[in-house]
KEZA-609646 format. One record per residue (C-alpha): z, x, y; residue in one letter. Coordinates in Angstrom, 2 decimals, always signed. Example, Ala and Ser with C-alpha at 12.3 -4.5 7.8 and 13.67 -1.06 7.14 Angstrom:
# KEZA-609646
<pt><c3>+7.80</c3><c1>+12.30</c1><c2>-4.50</c2><r>A</r></pt>
<pt><c3>+7.14</c3><c1>+13.67</c1><c2>-1.06</c2><r>S</r></pt>
END
This chain:
# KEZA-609646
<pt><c3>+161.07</c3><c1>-64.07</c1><c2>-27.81</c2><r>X</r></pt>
<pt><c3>+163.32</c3><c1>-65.37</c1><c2>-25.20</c2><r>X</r></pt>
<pt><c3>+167.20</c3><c1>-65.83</c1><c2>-25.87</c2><r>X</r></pt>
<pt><c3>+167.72</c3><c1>-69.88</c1><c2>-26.71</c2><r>X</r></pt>
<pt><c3>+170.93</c3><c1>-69.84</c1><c2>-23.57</c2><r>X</r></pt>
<pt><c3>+167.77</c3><c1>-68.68</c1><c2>-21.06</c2><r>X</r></pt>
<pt><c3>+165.70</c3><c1>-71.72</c1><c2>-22.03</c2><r>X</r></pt>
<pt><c3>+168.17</c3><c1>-74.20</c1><c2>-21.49</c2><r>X</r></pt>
<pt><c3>+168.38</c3><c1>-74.28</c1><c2>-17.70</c2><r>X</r></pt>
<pt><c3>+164.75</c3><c1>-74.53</c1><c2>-17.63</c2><r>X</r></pt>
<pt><c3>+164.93</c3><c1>-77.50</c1><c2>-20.16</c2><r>X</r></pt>
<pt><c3>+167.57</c3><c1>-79.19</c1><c2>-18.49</c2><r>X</r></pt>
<pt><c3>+165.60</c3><c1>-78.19</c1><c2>-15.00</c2><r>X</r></pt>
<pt><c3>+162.50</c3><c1>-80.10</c1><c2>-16.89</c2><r>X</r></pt>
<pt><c3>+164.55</c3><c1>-83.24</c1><c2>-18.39</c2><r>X</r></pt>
<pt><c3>+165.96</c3><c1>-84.02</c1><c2>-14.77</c2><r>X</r></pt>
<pt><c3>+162.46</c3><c1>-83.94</c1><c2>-13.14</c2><r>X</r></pt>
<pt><c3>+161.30</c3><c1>-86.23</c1><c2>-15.92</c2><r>X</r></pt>
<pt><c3>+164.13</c3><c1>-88.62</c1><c2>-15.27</c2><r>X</r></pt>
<pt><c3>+163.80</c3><c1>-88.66</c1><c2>-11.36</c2><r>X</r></pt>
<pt><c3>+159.97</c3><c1>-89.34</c1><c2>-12.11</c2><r>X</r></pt>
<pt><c3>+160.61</c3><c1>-92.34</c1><c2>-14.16</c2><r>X</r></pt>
<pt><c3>+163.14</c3><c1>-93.65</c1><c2>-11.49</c2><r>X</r></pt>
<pt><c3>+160.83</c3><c1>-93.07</c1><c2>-8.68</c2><r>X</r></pt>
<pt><c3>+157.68</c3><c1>-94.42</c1><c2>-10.87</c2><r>X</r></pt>
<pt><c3>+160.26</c3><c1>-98.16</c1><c2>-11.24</c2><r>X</r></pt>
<pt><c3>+161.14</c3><c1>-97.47</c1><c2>-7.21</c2><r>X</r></pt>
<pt><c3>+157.06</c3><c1>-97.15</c1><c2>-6.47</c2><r>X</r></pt>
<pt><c3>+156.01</c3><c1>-100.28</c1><c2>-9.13</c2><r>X</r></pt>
<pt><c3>+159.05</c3><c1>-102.41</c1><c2>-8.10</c2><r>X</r></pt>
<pt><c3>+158.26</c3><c1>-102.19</c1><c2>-4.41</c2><r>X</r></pt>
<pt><c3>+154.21</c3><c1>-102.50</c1><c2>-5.17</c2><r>X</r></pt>
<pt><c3>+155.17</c3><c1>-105.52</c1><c2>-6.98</c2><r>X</r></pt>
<pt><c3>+157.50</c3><c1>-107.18</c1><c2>-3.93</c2><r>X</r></pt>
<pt><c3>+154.49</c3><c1>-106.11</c1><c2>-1.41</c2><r>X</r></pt>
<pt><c3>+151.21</c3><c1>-107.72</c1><c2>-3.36</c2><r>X</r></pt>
<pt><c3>+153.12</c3><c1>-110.96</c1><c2>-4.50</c2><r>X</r></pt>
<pt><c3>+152.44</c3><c1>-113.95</c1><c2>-2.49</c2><r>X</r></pt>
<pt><c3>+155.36</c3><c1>-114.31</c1><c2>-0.09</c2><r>X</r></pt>
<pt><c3>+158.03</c3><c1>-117.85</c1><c2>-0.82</c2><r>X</r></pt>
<pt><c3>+160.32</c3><c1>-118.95</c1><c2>+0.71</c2><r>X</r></pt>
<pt><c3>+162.82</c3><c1>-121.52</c1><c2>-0.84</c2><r>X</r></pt>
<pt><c3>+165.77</c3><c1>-123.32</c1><c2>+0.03</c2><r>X</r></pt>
<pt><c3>+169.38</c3><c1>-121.73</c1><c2>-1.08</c2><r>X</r></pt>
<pt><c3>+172.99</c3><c1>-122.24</c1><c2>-1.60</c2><r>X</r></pt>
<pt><c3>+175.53</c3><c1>-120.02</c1><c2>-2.80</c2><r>X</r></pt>
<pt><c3>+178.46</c3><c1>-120.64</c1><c2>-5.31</c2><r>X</r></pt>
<pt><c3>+180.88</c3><c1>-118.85</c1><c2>-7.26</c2><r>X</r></pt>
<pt><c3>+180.88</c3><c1>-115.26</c1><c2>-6.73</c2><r>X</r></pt>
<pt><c3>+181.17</c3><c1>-111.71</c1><c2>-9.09</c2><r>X</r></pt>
<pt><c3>+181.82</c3><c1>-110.43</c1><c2>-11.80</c2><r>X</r></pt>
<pt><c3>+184.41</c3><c1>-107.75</c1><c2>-11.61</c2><r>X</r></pt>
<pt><c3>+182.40</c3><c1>-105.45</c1><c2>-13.94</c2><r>X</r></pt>
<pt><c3>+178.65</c3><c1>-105.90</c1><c2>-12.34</c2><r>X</r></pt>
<pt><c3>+179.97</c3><c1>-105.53</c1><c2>-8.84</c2><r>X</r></pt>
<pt><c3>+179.63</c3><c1>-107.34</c1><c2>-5.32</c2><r>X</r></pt>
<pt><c3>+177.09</c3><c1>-109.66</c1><c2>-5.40</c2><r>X</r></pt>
<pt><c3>+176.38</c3><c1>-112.74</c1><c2>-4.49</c2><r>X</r></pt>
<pt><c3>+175.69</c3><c1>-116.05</c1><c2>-6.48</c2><r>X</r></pt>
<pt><c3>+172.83</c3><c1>-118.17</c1><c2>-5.63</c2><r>X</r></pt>
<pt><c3>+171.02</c3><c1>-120.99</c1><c2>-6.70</c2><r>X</r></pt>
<pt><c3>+167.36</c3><c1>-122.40</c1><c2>-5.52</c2><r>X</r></pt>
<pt><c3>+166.18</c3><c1>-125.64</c1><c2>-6.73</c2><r>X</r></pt>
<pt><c3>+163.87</c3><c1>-123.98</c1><c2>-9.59</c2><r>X</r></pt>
<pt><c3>+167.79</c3><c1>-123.66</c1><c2>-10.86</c2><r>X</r></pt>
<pt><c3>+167.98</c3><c1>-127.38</c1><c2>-11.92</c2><r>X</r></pt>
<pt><c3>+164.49</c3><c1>-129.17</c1><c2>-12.70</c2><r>X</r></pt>
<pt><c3>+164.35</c3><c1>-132.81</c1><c2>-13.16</c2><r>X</r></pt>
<pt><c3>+161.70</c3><c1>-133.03</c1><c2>-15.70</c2><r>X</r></pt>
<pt><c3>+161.88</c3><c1>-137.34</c1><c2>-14.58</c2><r>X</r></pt>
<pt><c3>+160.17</c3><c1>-136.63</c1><c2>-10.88</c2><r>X</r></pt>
<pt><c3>+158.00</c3><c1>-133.74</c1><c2>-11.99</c2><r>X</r></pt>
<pt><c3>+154.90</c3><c1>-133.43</c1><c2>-13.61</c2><r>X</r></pt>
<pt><c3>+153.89</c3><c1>-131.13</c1><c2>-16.84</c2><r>X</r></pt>
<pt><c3>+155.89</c3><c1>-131.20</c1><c2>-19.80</c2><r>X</r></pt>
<pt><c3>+158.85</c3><c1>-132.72</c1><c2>-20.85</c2><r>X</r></pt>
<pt><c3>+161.46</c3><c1>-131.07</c1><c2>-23.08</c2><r>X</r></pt>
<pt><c3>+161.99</c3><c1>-127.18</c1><c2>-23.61</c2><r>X</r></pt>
<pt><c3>+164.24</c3><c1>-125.32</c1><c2>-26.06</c2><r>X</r></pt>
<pt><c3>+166.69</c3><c1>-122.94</c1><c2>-24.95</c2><r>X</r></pt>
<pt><c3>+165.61</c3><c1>-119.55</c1><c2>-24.13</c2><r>X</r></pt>
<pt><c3>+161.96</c3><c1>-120.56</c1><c2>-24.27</c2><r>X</r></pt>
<pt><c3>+159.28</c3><c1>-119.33</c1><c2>-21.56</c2><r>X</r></pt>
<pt><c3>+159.25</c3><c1>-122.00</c1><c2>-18.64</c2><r>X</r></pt>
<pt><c3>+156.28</c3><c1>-122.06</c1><c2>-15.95</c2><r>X</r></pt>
<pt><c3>+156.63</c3><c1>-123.84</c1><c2>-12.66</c2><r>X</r></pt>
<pt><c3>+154.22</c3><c1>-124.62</c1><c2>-10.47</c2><r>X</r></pt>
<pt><c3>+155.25</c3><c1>-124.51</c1><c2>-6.61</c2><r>X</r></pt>
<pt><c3>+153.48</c3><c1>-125.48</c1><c2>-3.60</c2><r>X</r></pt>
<pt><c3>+154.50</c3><c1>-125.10</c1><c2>+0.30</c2><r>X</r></pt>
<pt><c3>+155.69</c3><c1>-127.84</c1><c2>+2.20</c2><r>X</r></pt>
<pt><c3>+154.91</c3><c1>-129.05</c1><c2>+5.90</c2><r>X</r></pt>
<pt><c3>+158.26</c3><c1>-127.21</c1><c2>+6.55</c2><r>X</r></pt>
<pt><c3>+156.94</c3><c1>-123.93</c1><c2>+4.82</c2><r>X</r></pt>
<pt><c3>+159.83</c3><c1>-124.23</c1><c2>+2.10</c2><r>X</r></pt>
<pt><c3>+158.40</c3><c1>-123.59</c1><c2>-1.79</c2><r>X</r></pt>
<pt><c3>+159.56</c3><c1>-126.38</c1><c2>-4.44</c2><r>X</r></pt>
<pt><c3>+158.46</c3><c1>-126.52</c1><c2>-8.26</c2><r>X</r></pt>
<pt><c3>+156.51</c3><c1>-129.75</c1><c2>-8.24</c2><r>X</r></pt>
<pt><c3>+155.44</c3><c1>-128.94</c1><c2>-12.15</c2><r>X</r></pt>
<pt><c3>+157.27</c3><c1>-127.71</c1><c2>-15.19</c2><r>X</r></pt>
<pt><c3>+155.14</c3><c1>-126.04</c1><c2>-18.47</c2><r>X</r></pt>
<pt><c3>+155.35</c3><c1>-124.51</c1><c2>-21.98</c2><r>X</r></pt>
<pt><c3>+152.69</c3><c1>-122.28</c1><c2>-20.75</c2><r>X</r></pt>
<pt><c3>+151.14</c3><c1>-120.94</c1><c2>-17.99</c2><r>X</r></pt>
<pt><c3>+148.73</c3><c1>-123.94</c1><c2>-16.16</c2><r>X</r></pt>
<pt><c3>+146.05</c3><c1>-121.20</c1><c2>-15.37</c2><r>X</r></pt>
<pt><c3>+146.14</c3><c1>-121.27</c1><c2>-11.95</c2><r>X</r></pt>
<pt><c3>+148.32</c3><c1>-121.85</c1><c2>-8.79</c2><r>X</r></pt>
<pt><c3>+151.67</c3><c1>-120.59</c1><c2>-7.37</c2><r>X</r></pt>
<pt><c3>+153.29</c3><c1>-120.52</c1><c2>-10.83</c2><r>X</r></pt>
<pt><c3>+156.92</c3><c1>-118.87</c1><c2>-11.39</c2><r>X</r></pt>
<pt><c3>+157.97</c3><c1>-117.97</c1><c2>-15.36</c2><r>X</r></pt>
<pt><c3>+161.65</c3><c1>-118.37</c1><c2>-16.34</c2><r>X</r></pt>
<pt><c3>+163.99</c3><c1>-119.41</c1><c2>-19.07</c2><r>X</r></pt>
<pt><c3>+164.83</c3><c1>-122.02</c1><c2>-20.21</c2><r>X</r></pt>
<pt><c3>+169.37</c3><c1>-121.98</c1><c2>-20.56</c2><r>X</r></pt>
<pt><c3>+170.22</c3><c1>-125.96</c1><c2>-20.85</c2><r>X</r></pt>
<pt><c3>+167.73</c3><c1>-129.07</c1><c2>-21.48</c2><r>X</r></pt>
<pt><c3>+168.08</c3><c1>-132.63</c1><c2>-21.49</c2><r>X</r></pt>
<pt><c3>+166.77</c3><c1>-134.69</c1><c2>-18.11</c2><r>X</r></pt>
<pt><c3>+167.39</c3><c1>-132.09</c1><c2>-16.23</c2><r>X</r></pt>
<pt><c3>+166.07</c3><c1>-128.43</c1><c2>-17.49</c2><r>X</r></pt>
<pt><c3>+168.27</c3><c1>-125.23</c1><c2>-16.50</c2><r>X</r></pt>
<pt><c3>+166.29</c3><c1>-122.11</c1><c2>-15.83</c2><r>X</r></pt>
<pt><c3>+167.06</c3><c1>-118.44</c1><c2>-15.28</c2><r>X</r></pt>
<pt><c3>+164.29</c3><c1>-116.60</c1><c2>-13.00</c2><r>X</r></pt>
<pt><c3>+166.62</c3><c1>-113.24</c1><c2>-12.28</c2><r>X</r></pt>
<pt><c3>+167.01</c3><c1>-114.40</c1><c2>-8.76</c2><r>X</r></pt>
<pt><c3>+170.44</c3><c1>-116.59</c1><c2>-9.43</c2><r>X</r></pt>
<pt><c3>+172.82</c3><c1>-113.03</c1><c2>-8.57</c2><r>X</r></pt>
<pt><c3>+171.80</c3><c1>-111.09</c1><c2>-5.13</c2><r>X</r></pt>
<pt><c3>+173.33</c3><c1>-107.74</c1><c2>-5.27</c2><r>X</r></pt>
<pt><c3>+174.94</c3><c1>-105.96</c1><c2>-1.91</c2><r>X</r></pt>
<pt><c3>+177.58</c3><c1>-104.53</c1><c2>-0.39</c2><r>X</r></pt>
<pt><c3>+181.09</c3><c1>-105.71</c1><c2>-1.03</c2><r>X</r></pt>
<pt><c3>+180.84</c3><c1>-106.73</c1><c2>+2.84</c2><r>X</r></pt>
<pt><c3>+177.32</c3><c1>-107.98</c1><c2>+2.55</c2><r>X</r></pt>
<pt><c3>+178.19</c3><c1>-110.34</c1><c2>-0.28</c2><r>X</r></pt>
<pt><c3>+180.59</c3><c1>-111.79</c1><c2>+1.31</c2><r>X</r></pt>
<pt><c3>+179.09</c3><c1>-112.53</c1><c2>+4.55</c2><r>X</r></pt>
<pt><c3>+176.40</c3><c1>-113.94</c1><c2>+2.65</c2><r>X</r></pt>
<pt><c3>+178.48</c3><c1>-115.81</c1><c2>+0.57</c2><r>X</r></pt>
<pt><c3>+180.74</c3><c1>-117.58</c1><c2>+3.57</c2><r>X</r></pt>
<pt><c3>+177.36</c3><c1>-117.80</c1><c2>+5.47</c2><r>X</r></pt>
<pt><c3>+175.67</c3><c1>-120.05</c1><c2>+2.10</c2><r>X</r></pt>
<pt><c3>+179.18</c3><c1>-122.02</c1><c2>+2.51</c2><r>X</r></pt>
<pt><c3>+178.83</c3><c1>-123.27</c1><c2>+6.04</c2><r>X</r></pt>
<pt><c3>+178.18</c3><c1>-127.03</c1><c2>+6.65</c2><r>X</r></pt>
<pt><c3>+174.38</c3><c1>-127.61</c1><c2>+8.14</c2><r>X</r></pt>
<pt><c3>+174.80</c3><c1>-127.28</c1><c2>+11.94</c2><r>X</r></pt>
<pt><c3>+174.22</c3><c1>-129.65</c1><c2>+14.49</c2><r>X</r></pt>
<pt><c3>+175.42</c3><c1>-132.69</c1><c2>+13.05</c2><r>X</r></pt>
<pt><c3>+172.45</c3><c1>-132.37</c1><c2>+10.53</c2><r>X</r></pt>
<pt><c3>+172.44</c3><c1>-135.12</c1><c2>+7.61</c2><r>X</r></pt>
<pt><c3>+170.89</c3><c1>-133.51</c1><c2>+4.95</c2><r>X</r></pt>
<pt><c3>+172.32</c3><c1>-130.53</c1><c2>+2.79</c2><r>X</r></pt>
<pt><c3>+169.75</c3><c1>-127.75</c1><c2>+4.16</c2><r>X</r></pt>
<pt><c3>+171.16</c3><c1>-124.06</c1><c2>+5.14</c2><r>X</r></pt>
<pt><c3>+170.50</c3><c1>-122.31</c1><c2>+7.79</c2><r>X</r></pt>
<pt><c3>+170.02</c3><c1>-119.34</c1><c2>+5.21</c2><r>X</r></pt>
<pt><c3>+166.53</c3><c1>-119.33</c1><c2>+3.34</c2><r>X</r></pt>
<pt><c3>+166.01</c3><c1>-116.96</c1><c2>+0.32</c2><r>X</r></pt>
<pt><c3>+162.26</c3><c1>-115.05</c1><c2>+0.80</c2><r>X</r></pt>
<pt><c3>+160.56</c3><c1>-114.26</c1><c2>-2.87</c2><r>X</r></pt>
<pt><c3>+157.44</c3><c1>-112.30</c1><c2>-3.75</c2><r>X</r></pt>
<pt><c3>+155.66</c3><c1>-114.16</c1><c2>-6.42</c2><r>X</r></pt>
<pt><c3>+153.49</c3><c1>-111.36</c1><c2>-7.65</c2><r>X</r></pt>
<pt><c3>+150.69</c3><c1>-111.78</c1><c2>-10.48</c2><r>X</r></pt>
<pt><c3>+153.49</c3><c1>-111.21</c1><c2>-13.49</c2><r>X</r></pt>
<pt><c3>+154.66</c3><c1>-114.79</c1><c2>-12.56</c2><r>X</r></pt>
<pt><c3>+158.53</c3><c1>-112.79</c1><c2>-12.03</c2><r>X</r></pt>
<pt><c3>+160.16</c3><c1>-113.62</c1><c2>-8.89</c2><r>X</r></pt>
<pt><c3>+161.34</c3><c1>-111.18</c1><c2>-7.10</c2><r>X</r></pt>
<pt><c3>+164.12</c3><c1>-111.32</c1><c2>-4.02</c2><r>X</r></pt>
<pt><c3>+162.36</c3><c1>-109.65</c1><c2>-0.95</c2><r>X</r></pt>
<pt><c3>+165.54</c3><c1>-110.69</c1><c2>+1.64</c2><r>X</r></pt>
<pt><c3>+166.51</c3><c1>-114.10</c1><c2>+3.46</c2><r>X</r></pt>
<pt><c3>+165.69</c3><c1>-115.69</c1><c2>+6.77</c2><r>X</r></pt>
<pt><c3>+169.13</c3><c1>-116.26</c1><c2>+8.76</c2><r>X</r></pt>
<pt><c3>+168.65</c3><c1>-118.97</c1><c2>+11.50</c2><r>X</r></pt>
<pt><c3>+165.57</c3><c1>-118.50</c1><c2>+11.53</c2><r>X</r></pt>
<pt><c3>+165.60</c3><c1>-114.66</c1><c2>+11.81</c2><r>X</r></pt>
<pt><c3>+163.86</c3><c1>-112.25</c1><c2>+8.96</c2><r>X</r></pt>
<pt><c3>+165.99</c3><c1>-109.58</c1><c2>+7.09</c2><r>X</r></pt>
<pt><c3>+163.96</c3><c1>-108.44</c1><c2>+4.60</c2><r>X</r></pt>
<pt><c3>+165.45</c3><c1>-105.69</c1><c2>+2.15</c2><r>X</r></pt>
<pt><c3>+164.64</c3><c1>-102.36</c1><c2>+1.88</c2><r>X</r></pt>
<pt><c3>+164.46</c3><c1>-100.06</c1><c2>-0.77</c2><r>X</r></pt>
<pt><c3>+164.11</c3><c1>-97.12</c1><c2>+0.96</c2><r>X</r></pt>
END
């Protein structure tokens, strides 16, 4: 029989490989995920920053952020916290907007699932895309960048920054990077 202090290297050995399996099996199915979705990309603007205790990141908000249940089509009033489905399609300009809201999921289309936080007129939903996480000096070039008046004498409130989703069968968003002036930076994991 072996002595119990022998054994516990090896179970400590076999606890760690179990662990880095599990992280590398969330890595694998997170990335899988952000590759099969169908590729969005949406309109953005930035506003108030982080949270001292979550880190640098920056604070964003799309128009699935504030939904005006008057111009869109599907259903009408949602309680707080329940599910929220909303159907997007592309515009001539390429840019994804929610052009129905749901209780449940329509059955078909480019459909996003949230929560509902705030109703009345206008319904406030969460989609776990509202906080990009980076470097403190990422965030805040991203942050003064989402702060910059549209160029060239532009009327309308458009960014030059774009946020670029994966919309992948789960109906979960999920950030893949932005397009800045036009230019791809797409975020890798490894």
């Amino acid at each position: 029989m072996s002595h119990p202090m022998k054994s516990a290297p090896a179970r400590m050995r076999l606890i760690a490989a179990a662990m880095t399996g599990f992280l590398v099996f969330m890595l694998v199915s997170h990335q899988t995920a952000r590759n099969s979705g169908t590729e969005l990309v949406m309109e953005v603007e930035g506003y108030d920053p982080r949270d001292i205790f979550l880190g640098h990141y920056a604070m964003i908000r799309t128009p699935l952020a504030a939904l005006d249940l008057a111009t869109l089509d599907g259903d009408d009033a949602f309680e707080n916290h329940a599910p929220v489905f909303v159907t997007l399609e592309i515009g001539a300009d390429g840019l994804a907007r929610p052009v129905a809201v749901h209780h449940r999921h329509p059955g078909s289309g480019l459909v996003a699932e949230g929560r509902a936080v705030g109703s009345g007129d206008i319904l406030r939903a969460r989609f776990n895309i509202e906080r990009y996480y980076a470097s403190r000096d990422q965030a805040l070039a991203l942050e003064d960048m989402l702060r910059q008046p549209p160029r060239d004498g532009e009327e309308d409130e458009t960014s030059d920054v774009r946020l670029i989703l994966s919309l992948p069968a789960s109906g979960h968003l999920l950030i893949k990077g932005f397009e800045i002036d036009g230019e791809r930076h797409i975020d890798r994991l490894w």
